[in-house]
C-alpha positions in Angstrom: 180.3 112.8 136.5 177.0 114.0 137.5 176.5 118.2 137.6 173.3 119.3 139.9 171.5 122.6 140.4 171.2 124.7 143.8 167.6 122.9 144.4 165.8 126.1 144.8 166.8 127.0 141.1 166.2 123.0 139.6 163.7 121.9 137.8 161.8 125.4 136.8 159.3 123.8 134.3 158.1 121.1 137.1 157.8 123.7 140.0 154.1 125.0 138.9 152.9 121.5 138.8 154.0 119.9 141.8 154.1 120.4 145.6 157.8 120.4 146.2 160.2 120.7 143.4 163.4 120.7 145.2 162.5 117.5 147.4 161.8 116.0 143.9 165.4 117.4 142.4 167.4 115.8 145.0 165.5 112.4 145.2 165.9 112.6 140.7 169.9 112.7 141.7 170.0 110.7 144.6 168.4 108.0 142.3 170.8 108.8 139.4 173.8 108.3 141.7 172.7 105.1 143.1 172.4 103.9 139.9 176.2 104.7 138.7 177.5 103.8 141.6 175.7 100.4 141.4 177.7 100.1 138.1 180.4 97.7 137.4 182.0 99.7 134.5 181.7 103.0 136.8 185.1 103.3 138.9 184.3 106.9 140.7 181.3 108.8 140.8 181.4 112.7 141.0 178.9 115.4 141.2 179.9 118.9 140.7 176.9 121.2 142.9 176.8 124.5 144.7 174.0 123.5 147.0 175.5 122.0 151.0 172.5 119.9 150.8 172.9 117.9 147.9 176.7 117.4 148.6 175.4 115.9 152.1 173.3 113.4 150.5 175.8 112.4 147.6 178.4 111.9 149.7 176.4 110.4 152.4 175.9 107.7 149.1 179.6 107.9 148.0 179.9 109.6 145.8 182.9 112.4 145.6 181.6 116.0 145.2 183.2 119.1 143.7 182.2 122.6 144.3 180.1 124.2 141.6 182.9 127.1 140.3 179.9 128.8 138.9 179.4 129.8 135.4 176.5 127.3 133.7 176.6 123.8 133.4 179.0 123.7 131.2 181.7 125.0 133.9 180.2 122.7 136.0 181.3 119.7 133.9 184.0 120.8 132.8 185.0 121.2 136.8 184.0 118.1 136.9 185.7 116.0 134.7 188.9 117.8 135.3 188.5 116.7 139.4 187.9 113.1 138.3 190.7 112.3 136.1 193.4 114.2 138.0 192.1 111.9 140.4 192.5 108.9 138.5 196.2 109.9 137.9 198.3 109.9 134.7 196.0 107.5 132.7 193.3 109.8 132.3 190.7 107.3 132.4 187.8 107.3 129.9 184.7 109.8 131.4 180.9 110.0 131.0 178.6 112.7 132.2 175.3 112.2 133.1 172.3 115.0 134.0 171.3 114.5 137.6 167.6 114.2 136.3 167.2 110.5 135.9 165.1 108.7 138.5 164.5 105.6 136.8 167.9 104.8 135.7 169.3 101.8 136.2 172.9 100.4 136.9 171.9 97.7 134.2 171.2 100.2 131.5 173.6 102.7 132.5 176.6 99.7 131.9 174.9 98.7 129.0 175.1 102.3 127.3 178.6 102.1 128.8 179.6 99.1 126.9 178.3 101.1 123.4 180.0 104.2 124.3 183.7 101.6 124.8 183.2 101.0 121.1 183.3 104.7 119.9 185.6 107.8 120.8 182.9 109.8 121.8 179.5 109.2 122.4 176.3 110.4 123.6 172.7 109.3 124.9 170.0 112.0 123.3 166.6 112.4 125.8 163.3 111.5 124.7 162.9 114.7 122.7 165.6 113.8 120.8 167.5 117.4 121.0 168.8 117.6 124.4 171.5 115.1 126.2 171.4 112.7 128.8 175.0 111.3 128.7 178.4 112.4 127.0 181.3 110.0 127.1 185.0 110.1 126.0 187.8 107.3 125.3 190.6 107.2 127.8 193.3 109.5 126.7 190.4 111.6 124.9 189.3 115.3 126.1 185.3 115.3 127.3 183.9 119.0 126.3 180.8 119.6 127.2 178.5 121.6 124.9 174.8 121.6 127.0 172.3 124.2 126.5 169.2 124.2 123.8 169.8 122.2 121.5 172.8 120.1 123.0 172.3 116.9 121.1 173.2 119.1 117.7 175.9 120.2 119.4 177.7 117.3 120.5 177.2 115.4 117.5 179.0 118.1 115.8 181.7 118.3 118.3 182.1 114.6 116.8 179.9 112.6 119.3 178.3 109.0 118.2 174.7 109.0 118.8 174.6 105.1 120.8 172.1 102.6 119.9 170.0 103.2 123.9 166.5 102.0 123.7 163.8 105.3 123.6 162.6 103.4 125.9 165.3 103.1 128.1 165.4 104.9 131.5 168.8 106.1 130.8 167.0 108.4 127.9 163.8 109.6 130.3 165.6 113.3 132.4 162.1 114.4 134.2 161.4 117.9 133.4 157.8 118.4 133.6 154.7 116.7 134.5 154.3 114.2 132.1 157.8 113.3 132.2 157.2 112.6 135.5 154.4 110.7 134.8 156.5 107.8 132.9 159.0 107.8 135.0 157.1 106.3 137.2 155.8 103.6 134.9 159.0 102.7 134.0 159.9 102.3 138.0 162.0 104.8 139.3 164.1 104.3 142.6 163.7 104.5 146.0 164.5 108.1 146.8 162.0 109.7 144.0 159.5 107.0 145.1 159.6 107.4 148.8 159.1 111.3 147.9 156.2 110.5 145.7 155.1 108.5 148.7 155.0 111.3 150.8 152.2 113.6 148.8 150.0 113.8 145.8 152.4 114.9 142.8 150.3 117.4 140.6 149.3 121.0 142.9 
């Protein structure tokens, strides 16, 4: 499950530094969904959003979308998950979240990370600052609740989340923000939709 911003509101810390922060936003989500759908351990892909344009381009990719009930990202994932595993039926299937904000993600890292997160109940991927959250994941038969905001990786980890052995190296830890976390993004390669929009115009205003 993948919960994006209205693009005019996304990415706030990036938006003084480059030319176009919303083309960038939808290319960082368009990559991120490529990636999990590329997946073999990922059965469904959803992305919970308010904003018509990025429900056009996820499911133009094939991924299932869910409107954005309002409320803060939390609501959001918690929307969500609840659309994908009354979807998957009785089972309630094992669930991962992931921020939208992950252009160089992989599907190979992503089913790696997937595999460490089948050994626990509940895990999570910390970003590269170490405090916030790139993914959340619960067993099947296990509820998924969110706790994003400042400080999420605290947060989850007390809700009883494993931290999983990912790389810092690994794309699947690298949500762009600013500048600089632009800036390695690209060097670790990101994919085709953030690079064609790179492509396009010099980054930095």
């Amino acid at each position: 499950m993948v919960p994006v911003k209205r693009l005019e509101l996304a990415k706030s810390r990036l938006r003084p530094d480059v030319v176009d922060a919303s083309a960038l936003a939808l290319a960082f989500a368009e990559d991120t969904v490529r990636a999990a759908i590329a997946c073999p351990s990922v059965a469904e892909v959803v992305v919970v959003t308010g904003d018509e344009r990025v429900s056009a381009a996820m499911a133009a990719l094939g991924a299932r979308t869910v409107a954005d009930p309002g409320g803060g990202i939390n609501a959001a994932v918690s929307a969500g998950i609840t659309a994908a595993r009354q979807h998957g039926g009785d089972d309630q299937p094992g669930a991962a979240v992931l921020t939208g904000d992950l252009p160089a993600l992989t599907a190979h890292h992503l089913d790696h990370a997937l595999g460490l997160a089948s050994l626990v109940d509940l895990g999570i991927v910390p970003d590269h600052g170490g405090s916030g959250t790139t993914m959340i994941t619960a067993a099947a038969g296990l509820d998924l609740v969110p706790h994003y905001g400042e400080g999420s990786r605290v947060l989850h980890e007390r809700a009883g989340h494993a931290v999983l052995a990912v790389d810092e190296q690994s794309p699947l830890r690298w949500d762009v923000d600013t500048a600089p976390d632009l800036a390695t993004a690209l060097t670790l390669g990101v994919g085709p939709a953030t690079a064609l929009v790179v492509s396009r115009w010099a980054i930095p205003r």
